[in-house]
Every structure is written in structure tokens, then in C-alpha cells.
C-alpha angles and dihedrals in degrees: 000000000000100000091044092056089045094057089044082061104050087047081061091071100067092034132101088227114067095170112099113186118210095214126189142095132298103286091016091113112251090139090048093055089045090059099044083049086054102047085048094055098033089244135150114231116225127233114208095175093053105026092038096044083044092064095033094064083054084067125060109261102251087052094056095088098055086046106036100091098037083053087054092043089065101046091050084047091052094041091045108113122183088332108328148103124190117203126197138170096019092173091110093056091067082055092134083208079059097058098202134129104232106209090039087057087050096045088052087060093040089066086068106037139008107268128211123194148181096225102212082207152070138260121215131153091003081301119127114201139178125201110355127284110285090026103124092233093043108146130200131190155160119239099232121127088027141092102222109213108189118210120199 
């Protein structure tokens, strides 16, 4: 799976979409394949749920929300290697006190890099979710502008 993922990656290059979504179910290994991805290209994942809450405790409370995606801005910046950025544990970023839209904050990065994450949801019917419907933090999107990878 491995190879297949790596060439996924190098097709991102010469695509419009840059964004690569590592799609399955909880325990399915989508952090296990980002790690092998990154061995294999000498990359730091980064995690969005340890390094971004880190910074946001820096900042009041109130405050976390107007800060929350340039903070993130500057740790994909710094985690960015010859052209790509890999993403791992994104829970954080459907927090509702964070007020951000999750995949739009990914696609916006993708327009710089190519951008590899660990999706923490699911895919059905061209449909990408995250939580169930009537969870607070429940997610819905399309799939444009992204290159789905399902992992089982």
C-alpha cells in the first residue's frame, strides 16, 4: 500500500489538487502508512492535536479562535519539506470553540504544498464526514478539490 500511496503522492505534484486525504476507519492504519510515507521521504508528521493545543493554551481562551489557523499556518510552515506537508491526529481542528471548517483550512494549504492527512473521518456517497449527525462537532463535505485514499 505503501508504493501505491507514494506514487499518489508524486502525481500530486502535476495536479491542480494538492490535498491527499488518508481515508478508513479508527485502527485501520492511516497513521501507520503516514509514518511509513514519511521514513521513506525523510519527513516529520505533523501533529495537529499535540503541537497546535500546545500553542493554543499559550493564548486566553476567548482569543483561541482568532488565533487558532495562523498558528497553524506557522507549524505546517515549519513541518513543510521539499514541498510537503504531512498531517496527523486533526481532531482538534472540529473543536466548535475553534470556529473553523476543517477541510477548507486543509485545502488553503493545499494551494501551497501538497498536503498529506490522516482524515479522522469517513467517505460515503462521494461525502466526507466527520462525528455523526447531531454530534456538536458533526462535519459534512464534498470531495472536490481533494484526492480521496481509502485505507481498510
Amino acid at each position: 500500500m505503501i508504493q501505491s500511496l507514494d506514487r499518489f503522492v508524486e502525481d500530486l505534484a502535476v495536479v491542480n489538487s494538492k490535498l491527499l486525504l488518508l481515508i478508513g476507519p479508527p485502527n485501520s492504519g492511516k497513521s501507520d502508512l503516514l509514518a511509513q510515507l514519511a521514513r521513506r521521504r525523510q519527513l516529520q508528521i505533523l501533529n495537529v492535536g499535540a503541537l497546535l493545543s500546545r500553542e493554543l493554551l499559550t493564548i486566553p481562551g476567548p482569543r483561541r479562535h482568532l488565533q487558532a489557523a495562523d498558528l497553524l499556518k506557522e507549524l505546517a510552515d515549519d513541518f513543510t519539506s521539499n514541498g510537503l506537508l504531512l498531517l496527523d491526529n486533526l481532531e482538534l481542528l472540529f473543536d466548535k470553540s475553534l470556529r473553523l471548517s476543517p477541510l477548507d483550512l486543509l485545502r488553503r494549504h493545499a494551494q501551497a504544498r501538497r498536503v498529506i492527512a490522516a482524515w479522522p473521518g469517513s467517505l460515503a456517497e462521494n461525502r466526507l464526514s466527520y462525528a455523526t449527525t447531531g454530534h456538536p462537532e458533526h462535519q459534512d463535505y464534498g470531495c472536490d478539490g481533494l484526492v480521496p485514499f481509502r485505507v481498510n
